[in-house]
C-alpha positions in Angstrom: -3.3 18.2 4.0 -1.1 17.6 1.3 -2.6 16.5 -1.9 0.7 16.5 -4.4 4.2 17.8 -4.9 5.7 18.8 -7.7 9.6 19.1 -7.4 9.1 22.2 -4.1 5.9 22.9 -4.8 2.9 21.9 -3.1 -0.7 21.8 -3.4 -2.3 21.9 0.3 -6.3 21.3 0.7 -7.5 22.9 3.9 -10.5 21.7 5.8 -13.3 24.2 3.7 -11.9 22.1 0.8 -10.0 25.2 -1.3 -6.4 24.6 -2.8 -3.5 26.8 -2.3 -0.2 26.1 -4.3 2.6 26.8 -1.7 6.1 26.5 -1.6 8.2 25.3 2.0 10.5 27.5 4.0 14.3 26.2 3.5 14.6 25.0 6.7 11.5 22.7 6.4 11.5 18.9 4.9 9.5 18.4 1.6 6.5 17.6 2.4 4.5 14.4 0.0 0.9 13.3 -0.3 -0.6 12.7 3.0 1.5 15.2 5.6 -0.1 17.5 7.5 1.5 20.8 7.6 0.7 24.2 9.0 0.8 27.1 6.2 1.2 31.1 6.2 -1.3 32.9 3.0 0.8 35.5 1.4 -0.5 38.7 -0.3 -0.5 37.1 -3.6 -2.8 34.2 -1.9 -0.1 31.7 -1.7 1.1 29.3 0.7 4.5 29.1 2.9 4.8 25.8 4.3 6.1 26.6 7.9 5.8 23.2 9.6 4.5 19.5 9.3 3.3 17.7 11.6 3.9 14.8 13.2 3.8 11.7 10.7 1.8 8.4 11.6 4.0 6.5 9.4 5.9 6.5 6.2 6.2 4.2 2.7 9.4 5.0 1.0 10.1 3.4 -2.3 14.3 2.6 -2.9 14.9 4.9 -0.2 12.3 7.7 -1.7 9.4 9.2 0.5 5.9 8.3 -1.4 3.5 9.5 1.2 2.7 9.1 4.9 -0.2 9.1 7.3 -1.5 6.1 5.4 -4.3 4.2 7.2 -4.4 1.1 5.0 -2.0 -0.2 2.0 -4.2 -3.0 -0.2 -2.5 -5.2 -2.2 -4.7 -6.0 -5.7 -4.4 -9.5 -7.1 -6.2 -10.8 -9.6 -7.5 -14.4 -11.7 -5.8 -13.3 -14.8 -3.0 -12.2 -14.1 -3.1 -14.9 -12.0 -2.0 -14.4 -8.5 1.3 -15.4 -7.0 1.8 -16.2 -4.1 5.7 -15.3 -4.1 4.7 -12.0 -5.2 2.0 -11.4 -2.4 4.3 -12.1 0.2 7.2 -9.7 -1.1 4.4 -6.8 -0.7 3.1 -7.9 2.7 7.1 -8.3 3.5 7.4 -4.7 2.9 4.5 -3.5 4.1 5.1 -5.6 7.8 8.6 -3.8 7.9 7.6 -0.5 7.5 4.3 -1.2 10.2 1.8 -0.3 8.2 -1.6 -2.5 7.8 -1.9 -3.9 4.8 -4.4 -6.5 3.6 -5.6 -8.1 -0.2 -8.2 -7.7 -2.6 -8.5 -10.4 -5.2 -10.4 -9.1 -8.6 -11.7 -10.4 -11.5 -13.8 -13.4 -9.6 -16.1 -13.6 -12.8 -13.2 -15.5 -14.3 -12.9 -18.4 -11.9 -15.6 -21.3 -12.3 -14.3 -22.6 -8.8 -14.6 -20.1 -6.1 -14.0 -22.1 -3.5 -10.5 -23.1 -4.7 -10.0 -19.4 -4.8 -10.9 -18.7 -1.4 -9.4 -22.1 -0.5 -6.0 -20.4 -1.6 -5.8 -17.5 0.2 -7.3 -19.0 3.6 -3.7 -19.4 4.3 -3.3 -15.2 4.6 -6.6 -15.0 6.3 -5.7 -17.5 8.8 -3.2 -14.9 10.0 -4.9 -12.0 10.2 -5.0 -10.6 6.4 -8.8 -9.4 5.6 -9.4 -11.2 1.9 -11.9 -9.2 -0.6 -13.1 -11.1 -3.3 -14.4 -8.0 -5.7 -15.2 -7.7 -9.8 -14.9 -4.4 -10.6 -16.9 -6.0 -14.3 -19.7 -7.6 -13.0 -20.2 -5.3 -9.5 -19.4 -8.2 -7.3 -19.0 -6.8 -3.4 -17.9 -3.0 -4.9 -20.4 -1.6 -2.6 -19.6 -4.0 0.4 -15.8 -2.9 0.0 -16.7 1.0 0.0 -17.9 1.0 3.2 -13.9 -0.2 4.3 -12.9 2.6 2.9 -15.0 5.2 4.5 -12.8 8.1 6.9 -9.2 6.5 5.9 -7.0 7.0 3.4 -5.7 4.5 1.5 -2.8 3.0 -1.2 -3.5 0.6 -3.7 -0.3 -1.8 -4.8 -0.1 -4.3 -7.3 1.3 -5.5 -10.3 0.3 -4.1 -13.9 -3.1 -5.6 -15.2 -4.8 -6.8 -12.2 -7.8 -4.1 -12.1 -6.8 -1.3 -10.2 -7.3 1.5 -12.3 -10.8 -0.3 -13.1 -11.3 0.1 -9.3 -10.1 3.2 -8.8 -12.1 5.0 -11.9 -15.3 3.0 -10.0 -14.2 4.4 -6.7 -13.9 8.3 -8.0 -16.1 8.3 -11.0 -15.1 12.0 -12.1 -11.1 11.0 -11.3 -10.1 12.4 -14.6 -12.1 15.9 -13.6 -10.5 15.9 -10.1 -6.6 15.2 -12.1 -7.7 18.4 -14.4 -8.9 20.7 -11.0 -5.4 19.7 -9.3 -3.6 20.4 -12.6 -5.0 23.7 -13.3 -5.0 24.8 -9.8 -1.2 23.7 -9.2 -0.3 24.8 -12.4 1.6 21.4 -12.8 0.0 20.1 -16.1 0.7 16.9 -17.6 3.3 16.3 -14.2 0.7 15.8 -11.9 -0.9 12.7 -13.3 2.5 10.7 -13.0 3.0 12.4 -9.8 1.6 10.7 -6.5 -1.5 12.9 -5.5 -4.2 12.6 -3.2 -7.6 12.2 -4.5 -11.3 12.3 -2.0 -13.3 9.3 -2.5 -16.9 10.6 -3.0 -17.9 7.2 -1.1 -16.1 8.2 1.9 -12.4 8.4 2.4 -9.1 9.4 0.8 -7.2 7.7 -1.5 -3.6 8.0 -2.9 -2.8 7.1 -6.4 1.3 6.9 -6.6 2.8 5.2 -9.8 5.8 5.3 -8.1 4.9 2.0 -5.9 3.6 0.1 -8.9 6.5 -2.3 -9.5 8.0 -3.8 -6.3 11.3 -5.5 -5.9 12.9 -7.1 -2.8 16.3 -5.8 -3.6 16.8 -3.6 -0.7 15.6 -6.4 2.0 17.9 -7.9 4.3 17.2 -11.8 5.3 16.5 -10.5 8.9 13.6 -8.0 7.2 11.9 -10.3 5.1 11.7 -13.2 7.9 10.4 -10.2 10.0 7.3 -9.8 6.9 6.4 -13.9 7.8 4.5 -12.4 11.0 3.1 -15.6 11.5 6.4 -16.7 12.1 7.4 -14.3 15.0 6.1 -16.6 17.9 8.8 -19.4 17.2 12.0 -17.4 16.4 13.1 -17.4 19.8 12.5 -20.7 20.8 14.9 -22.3 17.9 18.7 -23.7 19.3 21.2 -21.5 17.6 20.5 -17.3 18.0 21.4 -17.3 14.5 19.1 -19.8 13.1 18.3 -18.9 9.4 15.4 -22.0 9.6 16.8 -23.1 6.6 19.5 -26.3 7.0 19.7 -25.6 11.3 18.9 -28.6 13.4 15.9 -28.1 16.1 14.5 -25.2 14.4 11.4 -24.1 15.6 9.7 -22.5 12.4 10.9 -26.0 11.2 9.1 -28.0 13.5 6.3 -25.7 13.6 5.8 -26.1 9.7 6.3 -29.7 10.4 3.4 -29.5 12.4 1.1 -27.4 10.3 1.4 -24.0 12.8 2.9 -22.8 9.1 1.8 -23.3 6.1 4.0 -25.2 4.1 3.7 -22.6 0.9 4.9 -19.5 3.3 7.5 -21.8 4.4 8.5 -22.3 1.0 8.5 -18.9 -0.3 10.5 -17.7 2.6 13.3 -20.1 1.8 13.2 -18.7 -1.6 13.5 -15.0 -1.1 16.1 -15.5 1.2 18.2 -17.7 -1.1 17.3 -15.4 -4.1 
């Protein structure tokens, strides 16, 4: 497995757990955290990236690979920042378009005197499918409850700057800044690695990707057509409206209209689909 690239070089953990730096044959794509790839040891104990195999799936960022085989993306909220719910749906629209699962953590709980509104909130994303955690990384609320998710997958946290997850993370991987030092000294990276995205084991139980690539997130790139696609909740009725074209904005008998109308939709997606679209 791939654990981090550095420009064309690699640092590829084998299943004994030992490191070898390699580099990739020309006529092989770089390979990022996550691939799988099949390796020749030279005399000098080196690695020659022959092939990778086949990818489960792929998160690109502006058109860049980040990393692949990823088993589950979570998005990190928080009380303070406060969450926002236009935000939350520009990552779930980009993590429905690329097919990969993706589902929310909200930290920080210890700072909200009214849980219930809290939960209350994000019953709409739970409602259609997305698991909600309710964790503080301060206080140890559910830390040992959300572990056990992460056991035998590997994983991608996202979210904006603030909310907790390097808190999570150093309480995921305790010795992080011991494993960052092993991968620089053994890749002979240095300082790179730690802004690079790198694969890092979860002593817990699974595999987890740290990228500072995806920590900012835009819609720019997103077609209207891709981010109705990220409403999944909305895909039973886009067939049903009159006009093929319907952008269930100003159409007459729209079905996502009607269906909001009816309470099939919440009334807040609704809303913030109008306003990425127009935006």
């Amino acid at each position: 497995m791939v654990i981090t690239r550095y420009k064309k070089r690699l640092l590829v953990k084998i299943k004994s757990g030992e490191l070898y730096q390699c580099v990739t044959k020309n006529n092989i794509d770089l390979s990022v955290a996550g691939d799988r790839v099949i390796f020749q040891i030279t005399q000098s104990n080196q690695g020659i990236v022959t092939a990778i195999l086949e990818r489960h799936n792929q998160l690109y960022r502006t058109h860049k690979l980040i990393a692949t085989n990823i088993d589950q993306l979570w998005l990190v909220v928080a009380m303070e920042p406060h969450y926002q719910f236009e935000l939350i749906d520009r990552y779930l629209i980009m993590a429905e378009n690329a097919k990969l699962p993706i589902n929310i953590v909200v930290n920080k709980v210890e700072l909200t005197n009214n849980i219930k509104k809290v939960k209350y909130d994000f019953s709409m994303y739970k409602n259609i499918g997305y698991s909600i955690n309710y964790l503080s990384v301060k206080k140890q609320i559910n830390i040992d409850k959300f572990k056990l998710k992460l056991n035998n997958k590997t994983h991608i946290f996202l979210g904006q700057s603030g909310v907790g997850k390097s808190s999570l993370i150093n309480k995921l991987i305790p010795e992080l800044n011991l494993r960052v030092n092993e991968i620089s000294t053994k890749s002979k990276l240095g300082k790179h690695t730690t802004t690079n995205t790198t694969l890092y084991q979860i002593p817990s139980g699974g595999d987890l990707i740290d990228s500072p690539g995806i920590r900012k997130f835009q819609l720019d790139e997103f077609s209207n057509q891709e981010i109705l696609n990220g409403f999944k909740e909305f895909n039973p009725f886009t067939n049903a409206c009159k006009f093929r074209n319907c952008a269930h904005i100003f159409e007459p008998k729209c079905a996502i209209k009607l269906a909001v109308k009816l309470g099939d939709i919440h009334k807040k997606r609704y809303q913030s689909y109008i306003t990425l679209v127009s935006s």
